[in-house]
BAZATOR-707033 format. One record per residue (C-alpha): x, z, y; residue in one letter; chain; residue number from 1. Coordinates in nm, 3 decimals, always signed. Each point is the difference from the previous one (the first is absolute). Example, Ala and Ser with C-alpha at 12.3 -4.5 7.8 and 13.67 -1.06 7.14 Angstrom:
2
u, w, v, rest, kette, nr
+1.230, +0.780, -0.450, A, A, 1 .
+0.137, -0.066, +0.344, S, A, 2 .
This chain:
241
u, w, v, rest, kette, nr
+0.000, +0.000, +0.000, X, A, 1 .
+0.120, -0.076, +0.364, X, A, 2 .
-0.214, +0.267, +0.150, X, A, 3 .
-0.060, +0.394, -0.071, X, A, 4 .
-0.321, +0.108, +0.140, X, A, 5 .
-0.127, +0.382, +0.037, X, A, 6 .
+0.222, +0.321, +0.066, X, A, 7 .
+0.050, +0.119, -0.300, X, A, 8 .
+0.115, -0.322, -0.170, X, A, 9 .
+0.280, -0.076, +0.357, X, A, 10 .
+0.097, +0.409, -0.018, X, A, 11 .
+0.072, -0.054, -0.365, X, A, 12 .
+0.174, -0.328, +0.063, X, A, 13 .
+0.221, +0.179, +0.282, X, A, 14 .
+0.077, +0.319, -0.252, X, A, 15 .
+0.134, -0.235, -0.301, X, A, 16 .
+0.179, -0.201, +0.209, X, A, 17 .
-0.134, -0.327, +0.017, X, A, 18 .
+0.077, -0.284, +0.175, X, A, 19 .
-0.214, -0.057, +0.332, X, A, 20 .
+0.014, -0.252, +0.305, X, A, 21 .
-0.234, +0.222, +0.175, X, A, 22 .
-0.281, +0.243, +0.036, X, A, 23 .
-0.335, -0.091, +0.260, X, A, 24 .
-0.199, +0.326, +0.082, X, A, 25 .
-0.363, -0.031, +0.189, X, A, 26 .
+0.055, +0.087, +0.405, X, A, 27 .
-0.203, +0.339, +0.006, X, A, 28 .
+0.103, +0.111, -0.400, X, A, 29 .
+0.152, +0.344, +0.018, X, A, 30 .
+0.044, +0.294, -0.257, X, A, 31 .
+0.248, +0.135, -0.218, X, A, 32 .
+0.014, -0.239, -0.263, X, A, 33 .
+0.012, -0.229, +0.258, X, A, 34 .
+0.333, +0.145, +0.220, X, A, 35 .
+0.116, +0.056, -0.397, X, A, 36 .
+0.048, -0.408, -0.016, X, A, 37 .
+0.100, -0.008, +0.327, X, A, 38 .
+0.271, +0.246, -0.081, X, A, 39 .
+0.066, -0.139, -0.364, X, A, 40 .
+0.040, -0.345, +0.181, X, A, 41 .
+0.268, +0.091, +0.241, X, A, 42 .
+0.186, +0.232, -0.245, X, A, 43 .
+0.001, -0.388, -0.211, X, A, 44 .
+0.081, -0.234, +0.264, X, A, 45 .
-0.372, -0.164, -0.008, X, A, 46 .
-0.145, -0.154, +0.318, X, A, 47 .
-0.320, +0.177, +0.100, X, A, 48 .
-0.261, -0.205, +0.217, X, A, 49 .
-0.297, +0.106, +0.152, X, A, 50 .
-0.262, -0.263, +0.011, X, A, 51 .
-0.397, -0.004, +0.091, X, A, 52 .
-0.230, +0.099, -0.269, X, A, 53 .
-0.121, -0.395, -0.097, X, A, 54 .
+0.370, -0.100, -0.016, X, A, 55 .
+0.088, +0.228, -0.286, X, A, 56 .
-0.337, -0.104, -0.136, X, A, 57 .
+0.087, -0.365, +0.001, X, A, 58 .
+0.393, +0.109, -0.138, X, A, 59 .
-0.180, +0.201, -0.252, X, A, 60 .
-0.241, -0.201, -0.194, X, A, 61 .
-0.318, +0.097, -0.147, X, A, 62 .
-0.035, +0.329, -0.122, X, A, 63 .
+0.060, +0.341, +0.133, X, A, 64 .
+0.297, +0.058, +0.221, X, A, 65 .
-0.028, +0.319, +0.153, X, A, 66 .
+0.173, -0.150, +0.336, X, A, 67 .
+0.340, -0.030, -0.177, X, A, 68 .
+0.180, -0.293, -0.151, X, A, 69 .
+0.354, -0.062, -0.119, X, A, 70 .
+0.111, -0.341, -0.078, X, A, 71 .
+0.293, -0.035, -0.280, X, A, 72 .
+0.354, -0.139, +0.072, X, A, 73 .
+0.153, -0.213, -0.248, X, A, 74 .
+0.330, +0.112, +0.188, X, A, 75 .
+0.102, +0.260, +0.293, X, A, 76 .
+0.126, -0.180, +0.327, X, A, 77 .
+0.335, +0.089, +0.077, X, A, 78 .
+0.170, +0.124, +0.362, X, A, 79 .
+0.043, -0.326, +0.228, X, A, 80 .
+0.404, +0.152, +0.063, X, A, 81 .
+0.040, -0.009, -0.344, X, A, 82 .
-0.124, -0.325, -0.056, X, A, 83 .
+0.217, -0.107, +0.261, X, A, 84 .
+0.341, +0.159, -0.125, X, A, 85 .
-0.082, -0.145, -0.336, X, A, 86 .
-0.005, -0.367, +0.162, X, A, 87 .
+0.266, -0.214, +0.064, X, A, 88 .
+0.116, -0.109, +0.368, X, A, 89 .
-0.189, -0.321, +0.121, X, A, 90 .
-0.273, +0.042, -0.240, X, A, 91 .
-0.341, -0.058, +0.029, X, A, 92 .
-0.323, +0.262, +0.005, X, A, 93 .
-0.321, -0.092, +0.020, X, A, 94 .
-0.254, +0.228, +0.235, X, A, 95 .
-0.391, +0.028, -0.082, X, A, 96 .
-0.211, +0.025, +0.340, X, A, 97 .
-0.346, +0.100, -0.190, X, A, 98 .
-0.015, -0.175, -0.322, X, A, 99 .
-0.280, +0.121, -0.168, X, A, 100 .
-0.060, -0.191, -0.319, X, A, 101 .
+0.224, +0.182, -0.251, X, A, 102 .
-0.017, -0.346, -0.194, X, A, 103 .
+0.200, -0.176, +0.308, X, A, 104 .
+0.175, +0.334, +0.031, X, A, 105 .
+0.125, -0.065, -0.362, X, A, 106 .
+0.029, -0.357, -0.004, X, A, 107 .
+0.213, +0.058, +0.346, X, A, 108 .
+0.226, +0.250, -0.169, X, A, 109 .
+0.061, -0.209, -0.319, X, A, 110 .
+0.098, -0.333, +0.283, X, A, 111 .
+0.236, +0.228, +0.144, X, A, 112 .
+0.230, +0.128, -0.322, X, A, 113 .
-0.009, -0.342, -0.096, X, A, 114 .
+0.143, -0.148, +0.312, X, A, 115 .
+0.253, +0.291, -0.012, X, A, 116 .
-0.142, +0.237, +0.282, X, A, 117 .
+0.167, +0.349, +0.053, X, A, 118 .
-0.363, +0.123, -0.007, X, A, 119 .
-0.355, -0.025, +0.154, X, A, 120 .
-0.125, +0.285, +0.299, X, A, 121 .
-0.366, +0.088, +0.044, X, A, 122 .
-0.192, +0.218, +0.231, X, A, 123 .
-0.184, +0.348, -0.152, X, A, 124 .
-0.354, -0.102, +0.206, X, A, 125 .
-0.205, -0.295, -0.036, X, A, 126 .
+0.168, -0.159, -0.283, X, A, 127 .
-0.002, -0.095, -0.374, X, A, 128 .
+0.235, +0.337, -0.173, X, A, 129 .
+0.244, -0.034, -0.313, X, A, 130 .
-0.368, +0.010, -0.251, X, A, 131 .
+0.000, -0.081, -0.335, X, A, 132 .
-0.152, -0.327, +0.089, X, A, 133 .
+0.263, -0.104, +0.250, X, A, 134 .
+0.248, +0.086, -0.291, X, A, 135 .
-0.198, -0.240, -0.226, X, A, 136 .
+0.030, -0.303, +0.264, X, A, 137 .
+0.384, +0.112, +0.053, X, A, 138 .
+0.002, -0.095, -0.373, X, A, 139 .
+0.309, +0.265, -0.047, X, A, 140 .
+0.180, -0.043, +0.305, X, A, 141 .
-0.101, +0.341, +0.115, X, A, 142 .
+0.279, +0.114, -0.223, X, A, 143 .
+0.306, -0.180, +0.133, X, A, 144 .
-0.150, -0.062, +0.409, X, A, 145 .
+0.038, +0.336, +0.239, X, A, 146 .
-0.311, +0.022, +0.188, X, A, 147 .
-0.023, +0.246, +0.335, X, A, 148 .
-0.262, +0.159, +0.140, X, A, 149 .
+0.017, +0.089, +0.391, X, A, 150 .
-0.282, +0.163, +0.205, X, A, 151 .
+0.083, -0.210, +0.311, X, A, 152 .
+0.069, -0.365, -0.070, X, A, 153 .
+0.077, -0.121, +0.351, X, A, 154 .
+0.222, +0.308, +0.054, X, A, 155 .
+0.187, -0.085, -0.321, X, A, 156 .
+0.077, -0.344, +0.141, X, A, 157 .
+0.140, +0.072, +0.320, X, A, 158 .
+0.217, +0.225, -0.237, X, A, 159 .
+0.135, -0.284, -0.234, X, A, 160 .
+0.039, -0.239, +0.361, X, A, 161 .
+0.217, +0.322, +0.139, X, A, 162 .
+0.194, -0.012, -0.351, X, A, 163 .
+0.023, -0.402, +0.028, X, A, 164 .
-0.280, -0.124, -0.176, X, A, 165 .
-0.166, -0.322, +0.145, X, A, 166 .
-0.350, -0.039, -0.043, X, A, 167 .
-0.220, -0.283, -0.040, X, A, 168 .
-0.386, +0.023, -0.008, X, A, 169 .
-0.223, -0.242, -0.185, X, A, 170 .
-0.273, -0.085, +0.232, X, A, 171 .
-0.217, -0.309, -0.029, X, A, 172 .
-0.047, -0.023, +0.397, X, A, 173 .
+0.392, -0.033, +0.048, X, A, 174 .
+0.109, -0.302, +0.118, X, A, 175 .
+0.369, +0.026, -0.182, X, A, 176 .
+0.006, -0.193, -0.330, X, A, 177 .
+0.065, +0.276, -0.294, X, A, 178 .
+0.326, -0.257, -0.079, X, A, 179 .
+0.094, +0.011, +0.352, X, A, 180 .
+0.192, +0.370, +0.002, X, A, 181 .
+0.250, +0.133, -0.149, X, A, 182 .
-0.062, +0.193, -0.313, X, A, 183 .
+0.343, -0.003, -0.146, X, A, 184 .
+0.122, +0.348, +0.162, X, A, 185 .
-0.100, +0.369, -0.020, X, A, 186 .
-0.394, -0.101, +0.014, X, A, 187 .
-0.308, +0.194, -0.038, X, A, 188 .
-0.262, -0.185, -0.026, X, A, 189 .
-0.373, +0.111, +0.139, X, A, 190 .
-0.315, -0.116, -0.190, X, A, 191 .
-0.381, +0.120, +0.150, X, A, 192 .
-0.305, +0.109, -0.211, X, A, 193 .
-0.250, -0.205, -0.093, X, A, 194 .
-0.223, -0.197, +0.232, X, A, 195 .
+0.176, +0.216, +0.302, X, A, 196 .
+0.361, -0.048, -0.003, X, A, 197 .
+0.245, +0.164, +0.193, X, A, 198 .
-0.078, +0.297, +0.201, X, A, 199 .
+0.043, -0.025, +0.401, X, A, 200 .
+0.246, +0.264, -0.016, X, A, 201 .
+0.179, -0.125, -0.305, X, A, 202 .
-0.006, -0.368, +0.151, X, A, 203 .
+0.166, +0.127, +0.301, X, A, 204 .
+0.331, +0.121, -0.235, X, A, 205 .
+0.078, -0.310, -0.160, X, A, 206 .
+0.273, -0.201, +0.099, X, A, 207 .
-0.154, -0.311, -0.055, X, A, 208 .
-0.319, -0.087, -0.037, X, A, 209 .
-0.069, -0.367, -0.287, X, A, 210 .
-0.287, -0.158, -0.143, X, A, 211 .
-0.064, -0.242, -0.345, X, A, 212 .
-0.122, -0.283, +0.153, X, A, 213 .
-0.326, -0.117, -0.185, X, A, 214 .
-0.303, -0.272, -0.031, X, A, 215 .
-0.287, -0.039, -0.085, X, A, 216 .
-0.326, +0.264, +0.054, X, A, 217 .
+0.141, +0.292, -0.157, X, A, 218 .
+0.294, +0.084, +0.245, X, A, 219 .
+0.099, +0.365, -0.162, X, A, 220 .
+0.160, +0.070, -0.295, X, A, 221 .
+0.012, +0.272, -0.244, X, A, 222 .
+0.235, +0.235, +0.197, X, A, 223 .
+0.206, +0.036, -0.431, X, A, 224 .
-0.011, -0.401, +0.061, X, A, 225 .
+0.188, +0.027, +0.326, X, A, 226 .
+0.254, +0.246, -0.138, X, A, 227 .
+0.106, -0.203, -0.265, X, A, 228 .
+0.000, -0.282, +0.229, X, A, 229 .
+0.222, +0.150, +0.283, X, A, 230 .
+0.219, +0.284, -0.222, X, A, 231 .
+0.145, -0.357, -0.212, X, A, 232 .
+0.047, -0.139, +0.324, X, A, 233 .
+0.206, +0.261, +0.048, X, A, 234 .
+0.195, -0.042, -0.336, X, A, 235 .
+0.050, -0.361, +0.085, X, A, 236 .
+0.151, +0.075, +0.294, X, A, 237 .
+0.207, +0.265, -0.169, X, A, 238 .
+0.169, -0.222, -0.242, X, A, 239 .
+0.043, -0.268, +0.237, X, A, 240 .
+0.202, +0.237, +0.226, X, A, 241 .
């Protein structure tokens, strides 16, 4: 199961140990039992978000869920620094800006080992976690690809561009060809969520800005699409150089 629903079954989950991407709570659900999993969470490293009632409801399922749910990780995120020191100089990193499909999450992750990426960054909020089902699409890269997981995604950028990262945003509205940049340095490369793309904030870091030009009626493309399409750019112009 991707999802643990009621408190006993995500207090249990936290006591043995398991695996979890995160916890939601209801806004307005207090109690022991409930500070217990907020407690049990912390003590275990677990995100804990607090969401509105019909958002857990929705994240839950049918069924009883007592305002608590617990999704399952098919892996723990690591610390973006170590990710970082693991990497070699002039690699390349891929950043998530709101991916929330953990399919194109997982197909993302499994594009990335394979074009030799030092690893794959995604925000805690408003975003796809390291479930069992984004493990499934990763099709077992999860267990040779770091992934981090930062709280702040446009503060984590300006702290790769202060440590000589260059990024480059994918944004269909950019008027820079995708083939048009340089991809062959120390490059982190920005994808958006789906249907929304890039945060204004997160827009505003990037280096560079580039597009996949396109025809036809359907403009957009699956944002796992566009990563393949602009991370093998990148290995192109890697063994070129």
């Amino acid at each position: 199961m991707d999802r643990l629903t009621g408190i006993h079954a995500v207090r249990e989950a936290l006591s043995a140990g398991r695996a979890l991407d995160r916890i939601v709570i209801a806004r307005g659900r207090k109690g022991d039992r409930i500070e217990e999993i907020v407690r049990l969470a912390k003590e275990h490293g677990v995100p804990v978000r607090f969401e509105d009632r019909e958002q857990v409801a929705r994240l839950a399922g049918p069924g009883e869920h007592q305002g608590v749910v617990a999704l399952a990780a098919a892996k723990q995120a690591t610390h973006l620094q170590d990710l970082l020191a693991s990497g070699k100089k002039g690699g390349l990193l891929i950043l998530l800006d709101g991916v929330e499909d953990p399919r194109n999450l997982g197909a993302i992750i499994r594009t990335a080992l394979a074009a030799g990426a030092i690893g794959v960054v995604i925000a805690e909020r408003r975003a796809a976690g390291l479930t069992e089902t984004a493990g499934r699409a990763a099709a077992g890269a999860l267990e040779h690809l770091p992934v981090a997981r930062v709280t702040n995604l446009a503060r984590t950028m300006q702290e790769l561009k202060d440590a000589g990262w260059w990024l480059v945003g994918l944004d269909e509205q950019a008027t820079k060809n995708y083939t048009e940049v340089d991809l062959a340095g120390q490059i982190a490369i920005v994808l958006g969520g789906e249907g929304k793309g890039l945060h204004e904030l997160v827009r505003k870091r990037c280096d560079f800005l580039v597009s996949i030009p396109t025809t036809g009626p359907v403009r957009s493309l699956n944002v796992s699409v566009a990563a393949g399409i602009v991370i093998f750019e990148a290995v192109r112009q890697r063994r070129k150089r």
